[in-house]
C-alpha positions, 0 to 999 in steps of 0.5 A: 500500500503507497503512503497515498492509499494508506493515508486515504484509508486511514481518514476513511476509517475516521471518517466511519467512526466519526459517523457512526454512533455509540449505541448508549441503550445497549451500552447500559443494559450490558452494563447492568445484565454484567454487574448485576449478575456478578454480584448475585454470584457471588453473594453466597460469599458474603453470605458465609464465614470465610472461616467455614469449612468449604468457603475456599472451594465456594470461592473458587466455583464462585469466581469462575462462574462470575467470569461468564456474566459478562457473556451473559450480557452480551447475549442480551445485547447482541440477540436480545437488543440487536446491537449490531443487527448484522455482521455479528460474528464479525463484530465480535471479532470472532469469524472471519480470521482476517487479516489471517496471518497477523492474526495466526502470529498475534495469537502465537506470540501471546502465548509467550509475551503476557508471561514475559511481561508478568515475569518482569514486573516480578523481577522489577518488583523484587529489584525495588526490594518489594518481593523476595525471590528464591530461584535456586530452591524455590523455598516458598514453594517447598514451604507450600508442598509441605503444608499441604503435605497432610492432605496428600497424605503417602502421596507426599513423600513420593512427589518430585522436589519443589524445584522440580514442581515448580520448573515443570509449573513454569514452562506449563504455563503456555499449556495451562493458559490454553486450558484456562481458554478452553474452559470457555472462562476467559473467552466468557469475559473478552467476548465481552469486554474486547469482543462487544463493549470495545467496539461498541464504544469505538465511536468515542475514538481508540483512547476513550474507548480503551480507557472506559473498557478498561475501568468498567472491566475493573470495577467488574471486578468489585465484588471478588476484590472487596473479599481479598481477591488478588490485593489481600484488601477489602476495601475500596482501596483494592477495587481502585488498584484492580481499576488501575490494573485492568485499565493498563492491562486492558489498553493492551489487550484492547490493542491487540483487539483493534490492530489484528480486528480479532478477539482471539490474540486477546483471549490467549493472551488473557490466558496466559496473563492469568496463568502466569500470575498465579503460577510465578506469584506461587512459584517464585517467592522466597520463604517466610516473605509476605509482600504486599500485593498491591506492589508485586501482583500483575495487576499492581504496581509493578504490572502497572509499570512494566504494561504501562511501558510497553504501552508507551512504546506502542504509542511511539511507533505509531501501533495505535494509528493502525488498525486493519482496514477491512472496508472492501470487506464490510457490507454496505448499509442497506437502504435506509441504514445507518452507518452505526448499524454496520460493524465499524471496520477497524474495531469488528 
């Protein structure tokens, strides 16, 4: 494409978003549908001592059953209110897979980068002297299996050495993002929040549309966070930190939504994102160290940084300004069609 051609495409997909229109009804009700039943889900937890027998396993069931709310919402949206009445598929970012090679390498990549750059928050963390790492023995861990020892029982004493365990969780962690999507749990929230709520607020232009994601996709949040999830923080403190995070986050995997037109490099590279916390943050602390999560979680302080450089460099080069063009590829609007009804180009 010449710098005449591309120039020419970039304004008439400016010109498309400008056109279009946020469609606000469906915006709210999503809004509403998602949150209302994130709290109806999880309200058996507040309901329960967390001191209860059971009350860990509750939590866990809980907590992913609240990661398909917000796909619920988006079925109200998209079949209920008909937003958008067609293209859907596409909209979403679901089907077709074009431009097929930047989505198939997109995709690959993610299943390594999000571990990287959760890895170099931790090593940030830990270099700032907020998090103390075992890497030769893996202590923490071992403290870890050891605790849990009673619960295995005979089985414990065969079990391979912690820094065996612990080698063999951290080179799984690929592995274990694609079953974190296959579980359909992840996909349950980007089907949301970069499949339909991104787009429909792309009219708004690629920043406030990233950066309102992001904020409702942490205050989504709320209910787990306020019982301790992730910050060890019940108040609304932690909800304002997991906020920050997603935001950060959510620019990134809003990113990769708009510049391949897919959802799927963001689906697994959420995935990965959450195995690769969980994982290292086990994994790699030294023993008899507590740190403060709001400083050394992903989704904290040092995530903050190291997604908020990436971020900045994104923004360098000139990634935000591009976006696939898919015009030839859009259906033009019927007669008497509004051009918000038809699935903006750049953010299907």
């Amino acid at each position: 494409m010449t710098a005449h051609e591309h120039a020419a495409a970039t304004a008439d997909r400016s010109e498309r978003h400008e056109h279009a229109t946020v469609p606000w009804t469906p915006v709210t009700v999503f809004i509403i549908v998602s949150f209302g039943l994130a709290w109806l889900v999880t309200l058996p937890l507040y309901l329960q001592d967390s001191q209860e027998s059971g009350y860990a396993s509750l939590f866990s069931i809980l907590t992913v059953a609240m990661m398909f709310t917000p796909a619920l919402g988006t079925l109200v949206v998209v079949f209920l209110l008909r937003t958008p009445r067609v293209g859907r598929m596409r909209f979403l970012g679901i089907w077709p897979l074009r431009p097929a090679k930047r989505v198939v390498s997109f995709t690959a990549a993610m299943l390594l980068l999000p571990a990287l750059l959760v890895a170099a928050g931790l090593a940030m963390a830990a270099g700032f002297g907020w998090l103390h790492l075992d890497l030769q023995n893996f202590s923490g861990y071992q403290q870890l299996i050891e605790g849990q020892g009673g619960e295995l029982g005979s089985a414990a004493s065969a079990m391979p050495p912690a820094e065996v365990l612990a080698l063999i969780q951290i080179v799984s962690i690929p592995l274990i993002g694609l079953i974190n999507v296959l579980t359909l749990a992840i996909l349950g929230e980007e089907i949301a929040w970069r499949g339909w709520l991104l787009p429909a607020l792309r009219p708004l232009g690629i920043w406030p549309a990233l950066l309102l994601s992001g904020m409702l996709w942490g205050l989504w949040h709320a209910p787990i966070i306020l019982l301790g999830y992730n910050f060890d923080r019940t108040d609304v403190w932690g909800v304002l930190l997991m906020t920050v995070g997603c935001v950060i986050w959510g620019i990134l995997f809003g990113w990769l939504r708009l510049r391949t037109g897919s959802l799927w490099p963001a689906v697994v590279a959420h995935g990965v994102f959450n195995a690769a916390g969980s994982t290292l943050l086990v994994t790699l602390p030294a023993a008899d160290h507590s740190p403060n999560m709001a400083l050394v979680n992903p989704l904290g302080v040092s995530g903050w940084i190291v997604a908020g450089l990436v971020v900045l460099v994104l923004l360098v080069v000139g990634q935000f300004a591009r976006e696939p063009d898919l015009a030839a590829k859009r259906a033009k609007p019927a007669q008497g069609q509004s051009p918000a009804q038809v699935t903006p180009s750049g953010g299907e």
